[in-house]
Structure formats: structure tokens, C-alpha cells
VOKOL-753209 format. One record per residue (C-alpha): x, y, z. Coordinates in steps of 0.2 Angstrom, whole numbers, plus 5000, padded with zeros to 4 digits. Example, Ala and Ser with C-alpha at 12.3 -4.5 7.8 and 13.67 -1.06 7.14 Angstrom:
! VOKOL-753209
506249785039/506849955036/
! end
This chain:
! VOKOL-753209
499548985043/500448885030/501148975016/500548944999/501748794994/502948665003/504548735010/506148685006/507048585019/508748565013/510148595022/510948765024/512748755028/512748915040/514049045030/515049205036/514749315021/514549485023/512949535015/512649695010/511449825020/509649775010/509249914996/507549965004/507649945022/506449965035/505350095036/503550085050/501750195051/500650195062/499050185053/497850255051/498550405043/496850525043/495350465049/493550505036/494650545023/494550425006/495150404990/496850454995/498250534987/500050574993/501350674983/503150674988/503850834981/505750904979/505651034991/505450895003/503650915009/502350765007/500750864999/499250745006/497350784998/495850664999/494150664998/493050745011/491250655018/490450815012/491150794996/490950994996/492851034994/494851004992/495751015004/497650995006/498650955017/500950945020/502150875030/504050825029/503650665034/502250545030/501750515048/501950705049/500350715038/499150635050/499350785062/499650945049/498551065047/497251035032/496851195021/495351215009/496051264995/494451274982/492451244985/491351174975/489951304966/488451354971/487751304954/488051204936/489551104934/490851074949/489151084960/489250924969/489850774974/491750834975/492750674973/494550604972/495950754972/497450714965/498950814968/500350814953/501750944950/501750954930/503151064924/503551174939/501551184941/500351114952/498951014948/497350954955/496250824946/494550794954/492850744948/491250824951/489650824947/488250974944/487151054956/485751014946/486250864941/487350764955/487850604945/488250694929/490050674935/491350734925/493150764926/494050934932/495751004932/496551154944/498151234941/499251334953/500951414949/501551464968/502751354977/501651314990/500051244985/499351275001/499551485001/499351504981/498151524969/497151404961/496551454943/495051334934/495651244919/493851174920/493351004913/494650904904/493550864888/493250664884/492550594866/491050504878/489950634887/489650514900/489850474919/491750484922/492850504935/494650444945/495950524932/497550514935/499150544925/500650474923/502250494909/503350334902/504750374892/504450574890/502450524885/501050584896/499850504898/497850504907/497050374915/495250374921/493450274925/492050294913/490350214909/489950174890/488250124885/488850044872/489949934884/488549894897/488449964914/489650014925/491450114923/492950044911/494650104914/495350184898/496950274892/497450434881/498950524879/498950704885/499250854874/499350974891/499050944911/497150984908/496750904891/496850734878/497350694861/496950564850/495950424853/495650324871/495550184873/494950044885/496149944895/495149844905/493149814908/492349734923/491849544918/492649434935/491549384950/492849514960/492649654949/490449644951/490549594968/489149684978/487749724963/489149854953/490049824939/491549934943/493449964938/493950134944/495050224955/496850194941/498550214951/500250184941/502050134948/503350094935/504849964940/506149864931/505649934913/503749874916/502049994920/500949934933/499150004935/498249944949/496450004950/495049964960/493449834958/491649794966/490449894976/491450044989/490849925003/491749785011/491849704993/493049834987/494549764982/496249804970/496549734954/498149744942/498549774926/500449764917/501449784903/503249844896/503850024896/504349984881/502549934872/501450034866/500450074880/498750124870/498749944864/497549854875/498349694871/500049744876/499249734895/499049594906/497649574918/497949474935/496749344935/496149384954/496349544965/498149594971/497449654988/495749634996/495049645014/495549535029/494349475044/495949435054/496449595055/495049685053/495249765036/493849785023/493549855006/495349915004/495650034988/495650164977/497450164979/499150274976/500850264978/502350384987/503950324993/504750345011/505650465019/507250415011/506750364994/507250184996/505350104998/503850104987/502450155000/500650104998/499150225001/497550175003/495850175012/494750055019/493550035034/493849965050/492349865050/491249755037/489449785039/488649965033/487150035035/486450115023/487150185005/489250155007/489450325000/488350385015/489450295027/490850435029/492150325040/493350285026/495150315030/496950355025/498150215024/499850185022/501050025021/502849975013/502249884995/503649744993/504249654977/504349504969/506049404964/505049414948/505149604949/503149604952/502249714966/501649614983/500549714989/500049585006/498649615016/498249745023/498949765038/498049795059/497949965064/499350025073/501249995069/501349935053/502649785051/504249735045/505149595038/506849525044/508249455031/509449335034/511249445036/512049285028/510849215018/509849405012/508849315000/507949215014/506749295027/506049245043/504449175042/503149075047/502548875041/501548765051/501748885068/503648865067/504848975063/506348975051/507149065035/506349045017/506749135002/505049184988/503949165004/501949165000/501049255006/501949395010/501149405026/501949245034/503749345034/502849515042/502949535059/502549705068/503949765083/502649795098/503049845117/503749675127/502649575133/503449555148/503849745148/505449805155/506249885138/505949715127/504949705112/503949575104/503749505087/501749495082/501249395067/500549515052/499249405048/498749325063/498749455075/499049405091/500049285089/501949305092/503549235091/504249145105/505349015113/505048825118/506148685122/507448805113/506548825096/505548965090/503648945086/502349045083/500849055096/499449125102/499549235118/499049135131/498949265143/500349185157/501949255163/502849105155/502249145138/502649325138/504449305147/504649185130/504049295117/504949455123/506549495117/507849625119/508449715100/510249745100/511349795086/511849655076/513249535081/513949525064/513549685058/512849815068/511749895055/510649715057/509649675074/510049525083/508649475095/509349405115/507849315121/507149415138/506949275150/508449165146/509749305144/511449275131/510249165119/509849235104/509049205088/509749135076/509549025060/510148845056/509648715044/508348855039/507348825056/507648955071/508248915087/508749015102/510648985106/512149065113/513249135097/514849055101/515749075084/515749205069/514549085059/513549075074/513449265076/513149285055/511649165058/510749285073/510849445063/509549495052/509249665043/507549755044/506849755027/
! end
């Protein structure tokens, strides 16, 4: 469960500073979001409704659903809000809505294919001019029109700098097999202009994984004057995975060499806590505006049976996407069903968090991976109002107290372990928007930091009060 590189062990002369409350604090799901529901897209709109649309197992409709809250979205009502024809174009395989407000309209971009022909998959566009995309009318703007009249799908759009722009998947014979992403600028919400051109094609082990040559499924987030576009790679089985491309608002984006490929995938399944083939991604933010959110599906489980398109247990996914010093997205794993986790900042030293190296605990700042400083807040163990603090990504696992330190360990099942891995949450002792964490079975200890490792004492002086608060980030 070591993290990626050696810790520092130098000294941290425990300080009284106050630190400021964290820019994006905590914010937890409960995941999953909607069950048989892939390819997921979430918009958070200005009239303070989540608008949440997905594709369905039938791949025979759009439907929508909304919610004022995120979590909110799992128990809405869904409406069908257009059907795919009987016959010709739009006939089949209805696949990945996305909803977008465009100029005080509403948009949905989908792909489909033809009745007659169910893999001549094209993209679509619908418009609708009410304020509540659930009760208006939807009008056809039809097919958004592409140079190649070839298998294309997954657009999405995005604007940088007053500039729109659409991103999709397509195959080019002329390329080889499979789906590239490209780019174009847009001249209206349903139609290109000028020439695409091609950001990225499929050449790593990652990106042919299970016998397909695919990179599909674009999603964008801009940050700190740079463009990120994640998209996803591989087979849509337990070998789905996300990859990432970057470059600078400033650049020009229909430059191919202006982006940067990352050389492996940014997020990809995890055994331990049984996560596989996550993708075809999107972003939203919370509830408060102040964390990037990260929507996604996957299955619960590794083997399929039978074509994965058949399988129709993909679902809805959400979890907080966390940043880089370096101002780049850490995506993590992803995370267990249930509760999804938090992180916990030093109140006097914010740049560090608490993590786990070796099985102990203590304070790092730039901690890799992601998932060593993640912990999910579940019911006590030892009951009785306390809560415990599970490992992200070795569920399980929680933090507890020995000989006065704090380790991480695996639930051995006795009343000893789970009276030393239970605490009680309290508001902070040096600032009560932070949490400070009195262990449950040795009551008046808490946690606390010193010399970067954590221990369980009783906070005797303001430093030592500073050193057992931590902010929820």
C-alpha cells in the first residue's frame, strides 16, 4: 500500500497558523447514482436543477431525467423525451445523449444508427426552446453533417475563448480500423465548419485492449488556462479505460501538435474495489460550485457473457476529481460502491494530507496515488454514534490506534480492533469548520499529527489542538 515514491521524513515543527477553510471542501455520494444506465451525462444548469440523461439498455430512446441535487437524480422521475423511428435514419441503436444549454436553448447530441442499417451510426442533434426540457418540445435538427460519411459517434461540445467547438469518434478507412477522436469548430449548435481534424488515434496496448481499436467517448474540463479532454479506450468490457489529452487555452486547438497525450490511462478498473471498465466520462460540479465532479460508468463485476453491448448492467457514477499541485486532473480510482470518500488536510500545515505509507499513518503533501489519502466516513465500528475511517483503496482496511500511534489495518473482526478504529467526529479544536477525531475507546485522545506521523494524544496546548484539526477536502 506504499505510495508511488519515498516520503519525506523531515521534521515538522508543529505550527499555530490559521489556515484558511480549503477552497473545495468536502463534498460525498453514494454511488451508484442510476443503475443500467451508461454513457452518462450530467448538466448543472442556472435554474438550479441537475438535468441527467444516459443511454438506455434498449438503446430505443432519450430519456431525461432532474433534480437539485446530484444524489437527488438517482431517485427522480425519468421522462422519455424523444424515440427513435420506426424506419431510416435515427432507427437504432440510440446511443450517448448529451444535454447542453446553447444560447438559452437546449440541446441533445446523440448518435444513432438506421433501421435498416444498425451500424451506419451517425451523429444527431435535438433542440428545445422551453425552460424545462423535461415538459417542452423537442424539434429534429437531424444529422450534424461530417466531411467522412463514416461510423461516427460520442460528440460533444465545448467553447474556449468565445470559440465553439465539437468533438466526436469516428472510423477512417484511410486511418485503419477502429474510431479516432477529432475536432472542428462549430458554425451553429447542430453543424461544423472548416476542416476537422484528428487529435488522437488508438496505437497504445491500453487503447486496443480487448480486440478494438478505440478512442471515443471525448469529455472536456478547462482549468488554470489549460483544455483537458479525457476520452475513453479498448473494448466496452472490463478493458475500458480513460485516457487524456491537454493543451493551452491559448493554443490553437485544431492543431494536433499543440495536444499532449498522457502516455498511460488516467483512470482504469480496480479488483480491489470491484470497479471495471470505467468510462465514457463527463464532468459537473457540486452542489456548491466549489468541486469538479466526475461522472462515469462502469460494471460491478469483470467477466461478461456474451457481446458487452448485450450486457445492460452498466451504471451511473459519480465521484469528486481532485487536482494536481501541477494544476493537472487526478482522477484516482474508482472508488467502492457506497459512500464515496474524502480526504483530510492538515488545518496547520493545508498543504499536507493524511495518508497512508507502509500501513502507518501520517501527513504528506503531493501524495501518490491519490487513493492512499482517501478514506470513506462509514458507521463506527463499534457503533454507538462513532464513525470509522476505511481506506479507499484497500477497502476494509481502516484506521486505527496501537500503542498510541495510528496504523492502517485490516478488520480483524474483535471488539478490540473495532473499539480502536472507531472514533468520534467533533468540530475542530482549532477551528470549528475542521473535524478533529477523539478516539472511541480511550476517550480525550485525539488525532493529531507530529513529526508528519499521527498519533493519538491528549491536545494540551494550542499547537497541540492545531495539529488534531483537519479540514475535509
Amino acid at each position: 500500500m506504499a505510495g508511488a515514491a519515498a516520503a519525506t521524513v523531515a521534521g515538522d515543527p508543529s505550527g499555530t497558523a490559521h489556515a484558511a477553510a480549503p477552497a473545495s471542501p468536502g463534498v460525498t455520494y453514494t454511488n451508484s447514482l442510476a443503475e443500467q444506465r451508461a454513457d452518462p451525462h450530467i448538466w448543472k444548469h442556472t435554474d438550479g436543477f441537475y438535468y441527467f440523461t444516459a443511454t438506455v439498455p434498449a438503446y430505443d430512446r432519450i430519456v431525461l431525467r432532474r433534480a437539485t441535487t446530484i444524489q437527488g437524480l438517482s431517485s427522480a422521475p425519468e421522462t422519455t423525451i424523444w424515440t427513435k423511428h420506426a424506419d431510416g435514419p435515427m432507427g437504432a441503436h440510440i446511443w450517448a445523449p448529451e444535454i447542453h444549454s446553447i444560447d438559452g436553448k437546449w440541446y441533445v447530441y446523440f448518435a444513432a444508427g438506421d433501421a435498416g442499417d444498425v451500424w451506419r451510426i451517425r451523429p444527431y442533434v435535438l433542440e428545445c426552446a422551453a425552460a424545462n426540457p423535461l415538459t417542452g418540445a423537442w424539434t429534429e435538427r437531424g444529422r450534424i453533417a461530417l466531411p467522412l460519411d463514416t461510423f461516427s459517434l460520442d460528440a460533444t461540445t465545448f467553447a474556449v475563448n468565445g470559440v465553439r467547438y465539437l468533438a466526436w469518434a469516428q472510423n477512417d478507412p484511410a486511418v485503419g480500423p477502429g474510431t479516432n477522436l477529432y475536432l472542428a469548430r462549430m458554425s451553429s449548435p447542430w453543424a461544423i465548419t472548416g476542416t476537422p481534424v484528428m487529435l488522437s488515434r488508438p496505437t497504445a496496448s491500453w487503447e486496443t485492449a480487448g480486440g478494438q481499436t478505440v478512442n471515443e467517448g471525448p469529455a472536456v474540463i478547462q482549468r488554470g488556462g489549460r483544455v483537458f479532454m479525457t476520452f475513453s479506450a479498448s473494448a466496452t468490457d472490463a478493458n475500458y479505460c480513460m485516457g487524456l489529452l491537454t493543451t493551452s487555452a491559448s493554443a490553437n486547438l485544431l492543431d494536433p501538435a499543440s495536444w499532449t497525450k498522457n502516455a498511460g490511462p488516467v483512470f482504469a478498473g480496480n479488483t480491489a474495489t470491484g470497479q471495471y471498465g470505467p468510462g465514457h466520462n463527463q464532468f459537473t460540479v457540486s452542489e456548491d460550485g466549489r468541486s469538479d465532479i466526475l461522472v462515469y460508468h462502469d460494471r460491478g463485476y469483470r467477466d461478461i457473457s456474451g457481446d458487452p453491448l448485450r450486457d445492460p448492467n452498466r451504471r451511473t457514477r459519480v465521484q469528486k476529481l481532485y487536482w494536481k499541485a501541477d494544476g493537472t486532473p487526478d482522477f484516482g480510482i474508482p472508488v467502492a460502491d457506497g459512500v464515496t470518500p474524502i480526504r483530510l488536510s492538515s488545518y496547520n500545515f493545508p498543504e499536507r494530507f493524511v495518508r497512508h505509507w507502509e500501513f502507518r499513518a501520517r501527513t504528506d503533501a503531493n501524495v501518490a496515488p491519490l487513493a492512499d489519502s482517501q478514506f470513506r466516513v462509514v458507521t463506527g465500528l463499534a457503533g454507538g454514534g462513532s464513525i470509522s475511517l476505511e481506506s479507499a483503496n484497500f477497502p476494509g482496511h481502516f484506521l486505527r490506534h496501537r500503542d498510541f500511534e495510528v496504523w492502517l489495518e485490516k478488520n480483524d473482526g474483535t471488539a478490540l480492533f473495532r473499539g480502536d478504529a472507531s472514533w468520534t467526529a467533533r468540530p475542530g479544536l482549532a477551528d470549528p469548520a475542521g473535524v478533529s477525531y477523539e478516539s472511541a475507546n480511550s476517550p480525550g485522545r485525539y488525532i493529531r499529527h507530529y513529526n508528519h506521523l499521527l498519533h493519538v494524544q491528549t491536545p494540551g496546548t494550542a499547537t497541540d489542538r492545531a495539529d488534531a484539526t483537519f479540514h475535509t477536502q
